[in-house]
C-alpha positions in Angstrom: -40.8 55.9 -22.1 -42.5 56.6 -25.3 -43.2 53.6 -28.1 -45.4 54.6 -31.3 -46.3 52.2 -34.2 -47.8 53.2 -37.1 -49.4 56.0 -35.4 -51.9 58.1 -37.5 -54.3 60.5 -36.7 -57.2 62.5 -38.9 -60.0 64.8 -38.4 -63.0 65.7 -39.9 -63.0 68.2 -42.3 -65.3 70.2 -45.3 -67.4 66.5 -45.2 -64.1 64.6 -46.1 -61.2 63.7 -43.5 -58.1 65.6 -42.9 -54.5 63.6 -42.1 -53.2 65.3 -39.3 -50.2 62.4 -38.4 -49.4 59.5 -40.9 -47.7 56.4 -39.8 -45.3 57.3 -37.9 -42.7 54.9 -35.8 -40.8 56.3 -32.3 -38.8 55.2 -30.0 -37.9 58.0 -26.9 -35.6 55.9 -23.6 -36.2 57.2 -20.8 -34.2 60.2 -19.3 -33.0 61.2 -23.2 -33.8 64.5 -24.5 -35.8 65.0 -28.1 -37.1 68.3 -30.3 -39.3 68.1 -32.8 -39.4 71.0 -35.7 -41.4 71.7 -38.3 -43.7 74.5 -39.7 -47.0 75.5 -38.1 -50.1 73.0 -39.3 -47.0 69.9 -39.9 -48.2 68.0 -36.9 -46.0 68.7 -34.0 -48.8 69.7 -31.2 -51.1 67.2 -32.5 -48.4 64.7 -31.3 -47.8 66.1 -28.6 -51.4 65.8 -27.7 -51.7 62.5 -28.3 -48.7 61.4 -25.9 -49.9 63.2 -23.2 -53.4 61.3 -23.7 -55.4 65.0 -24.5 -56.3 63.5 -28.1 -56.5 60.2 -29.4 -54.5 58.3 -32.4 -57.2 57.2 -35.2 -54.7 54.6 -36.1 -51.6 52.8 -34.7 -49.9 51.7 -31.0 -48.8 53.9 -28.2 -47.3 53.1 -25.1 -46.2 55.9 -22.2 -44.8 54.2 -19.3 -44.8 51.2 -20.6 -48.3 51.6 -20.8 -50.7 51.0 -23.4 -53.0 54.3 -24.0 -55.8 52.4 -26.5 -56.6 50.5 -23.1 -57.6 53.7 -21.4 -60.8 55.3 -20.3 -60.9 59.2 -20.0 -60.3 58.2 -16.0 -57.2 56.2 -17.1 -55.8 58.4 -19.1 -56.5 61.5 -16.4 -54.9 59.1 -14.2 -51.9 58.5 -16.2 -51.0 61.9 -16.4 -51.0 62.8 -13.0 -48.9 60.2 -12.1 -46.9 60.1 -15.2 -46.9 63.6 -17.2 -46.0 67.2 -16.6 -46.9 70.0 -19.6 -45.6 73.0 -20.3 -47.7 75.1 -22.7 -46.8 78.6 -24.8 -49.8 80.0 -23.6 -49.0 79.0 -20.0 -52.7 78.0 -19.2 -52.5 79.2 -15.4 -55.7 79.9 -13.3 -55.7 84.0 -13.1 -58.7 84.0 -10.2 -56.0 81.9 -7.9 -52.4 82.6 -6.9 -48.9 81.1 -8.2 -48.2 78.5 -5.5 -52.2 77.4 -5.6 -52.1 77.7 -9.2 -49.6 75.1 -8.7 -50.7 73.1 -6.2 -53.6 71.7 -8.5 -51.8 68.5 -10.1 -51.3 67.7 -6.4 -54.9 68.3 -5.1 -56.3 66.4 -7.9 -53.8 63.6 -6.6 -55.0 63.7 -3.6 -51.5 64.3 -1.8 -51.6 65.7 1.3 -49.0 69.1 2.1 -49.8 70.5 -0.9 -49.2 73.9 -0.1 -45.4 73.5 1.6 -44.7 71.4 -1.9 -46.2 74.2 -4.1 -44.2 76.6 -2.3 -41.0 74.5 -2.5 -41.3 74.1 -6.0 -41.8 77.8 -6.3 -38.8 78.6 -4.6 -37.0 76.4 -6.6 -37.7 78.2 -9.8 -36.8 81.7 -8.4 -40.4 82.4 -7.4 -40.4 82.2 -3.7 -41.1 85.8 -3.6 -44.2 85.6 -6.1 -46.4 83.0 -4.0 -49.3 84.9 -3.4 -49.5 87.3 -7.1 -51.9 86.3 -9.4 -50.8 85.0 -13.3 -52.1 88.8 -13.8 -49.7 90.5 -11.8 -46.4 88.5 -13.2 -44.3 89.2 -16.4 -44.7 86.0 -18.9 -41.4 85.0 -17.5 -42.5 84.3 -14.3 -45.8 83.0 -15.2 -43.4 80.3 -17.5 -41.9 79.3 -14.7 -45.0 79.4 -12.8 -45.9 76.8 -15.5 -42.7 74.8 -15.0 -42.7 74.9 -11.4 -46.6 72.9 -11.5 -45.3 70.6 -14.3 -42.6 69.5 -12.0 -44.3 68.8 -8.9 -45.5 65.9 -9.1 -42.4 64.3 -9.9 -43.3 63.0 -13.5 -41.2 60.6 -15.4 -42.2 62.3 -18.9 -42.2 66.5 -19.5 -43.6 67.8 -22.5 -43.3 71.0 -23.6 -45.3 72.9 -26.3 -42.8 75.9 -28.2 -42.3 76.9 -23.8 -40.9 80.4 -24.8 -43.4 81.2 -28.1 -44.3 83.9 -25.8 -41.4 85.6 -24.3 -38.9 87.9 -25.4 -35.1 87.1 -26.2 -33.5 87.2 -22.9 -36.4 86.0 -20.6 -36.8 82.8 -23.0 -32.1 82.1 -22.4 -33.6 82.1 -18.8 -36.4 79.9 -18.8 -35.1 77.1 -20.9 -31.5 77.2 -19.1 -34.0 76.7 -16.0 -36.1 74.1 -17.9 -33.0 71.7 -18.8 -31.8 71.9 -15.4 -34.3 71.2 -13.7 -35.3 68.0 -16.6 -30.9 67.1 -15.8 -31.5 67.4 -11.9 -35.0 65.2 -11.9 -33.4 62.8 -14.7 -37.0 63.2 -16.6 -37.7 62.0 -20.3 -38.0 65.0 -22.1 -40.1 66.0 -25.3 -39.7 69.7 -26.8 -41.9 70.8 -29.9 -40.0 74.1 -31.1 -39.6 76.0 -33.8 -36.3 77.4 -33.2 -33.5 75.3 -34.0 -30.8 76.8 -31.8 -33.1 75.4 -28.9 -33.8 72.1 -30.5 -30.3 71.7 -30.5 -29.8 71.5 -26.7 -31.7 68.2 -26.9 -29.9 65.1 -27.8 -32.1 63.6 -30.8 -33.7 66.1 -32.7 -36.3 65.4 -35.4 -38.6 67.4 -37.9 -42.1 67.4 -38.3 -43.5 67.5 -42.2 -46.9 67.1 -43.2 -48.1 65.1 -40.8 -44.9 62.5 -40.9 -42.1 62.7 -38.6 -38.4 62.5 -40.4 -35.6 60.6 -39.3 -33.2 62.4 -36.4 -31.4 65.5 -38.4 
């Protein structure tokens, strides 16, 4: 599901260039399970980003899907991700003028698919939310709104979920419940999974775990 060579990536920065990712080599099957830990500023969203096709590598191969993202336009890479790639962020990134189920509905009306709001809904009710379709992000707890955010990552039916540190936001209990809800639902829709975390208890319920140090990526600890 997810092949990097050599992979590298730098930014501009104070009139020099700053290594954000250096030469790093991965290999994630599809349907596993991987973590990757690491303090803040070692890398981890920046590779995140750059499998899910937001940034791109300044050095080095990457395939997602057996597909080769250096080949890609902006369209190509939008493309990719609709069809391909469902993200779960810490900050939840949900639409606060719209409701939960159109809030998740969007992947599927920029797909162009058709009964978008009986699949919204379904996907809703699946995460506990069926009660919840017509609040605003606003008017949920960040728990909900987290599983607002799962429920649109799922429902498209990706191969590849990648989540960003999914309960950076919520307390104690509320985060047991929405990552006991995130693996299920990543067991039940047999999808390659991809967890940047600090926490290592969670990074645990993966099966490969890895860490993240200035900018390269360790072997699996």
């Amino acid at each position: 599901m997810i092949r990097l060579n050599k992979l590298s990536y730098s930014v501009p920065h104070s009139g020099g260039t700053l290594k954000i990712l250096q030469d790093i080599n991965w290999n994630l099957d599809k349907g596993s399970t991987a973590s990757v830990t690491g303090p803040s500023g070692s890398g981890k969203t920046s590779l995140l980003s750059i499998i899910a096709g937001l940034e791109k590598a300044t050095a080095g191969d990457i395939k997602v899907a057996g597909v080769d993202l250096a080949g890609l336009n902006e369209d190509g890479l939008t493309r990719l991700r609709r069809e391909n790639i469902g993200v779960v962020f810490q900050d939840f990134h949900l639409i606060d003028a719209i409701t939960a189920w159109q809030n998740v509905a969007l992947p599927l009306d920029f797909s162009g698919k058709s009964q978008t709001q009986e699949q919204a809904q379904n996907m809703l009710a699946r995460v506990g939310l069926s009660h919840r379709l017509n609040h605003r992000p606003t008017e949920l707890s960040g728990g909900e709104r987290q599983r607002v955010a799962i429920a649109r990552a799922f429902v498209t039916k990706p191969n590849l979920i990648l989540a960003d540190e999914p309960t950076g936001n919520l307390d104690g209990e509320t985060s047991q419940m929405v990552m006991d809800l995130l693996f299920e639902m990543v067991l039940e829709w047999q999808a390659t999974f991809v967890m940047v975390t600090h926490d290592k208890e969670l990074a645990a319920r993966t099966q490969r775990t890895f860490h993240m140090q200035d900018g390269h990526l360790d072997g699996e600890g």
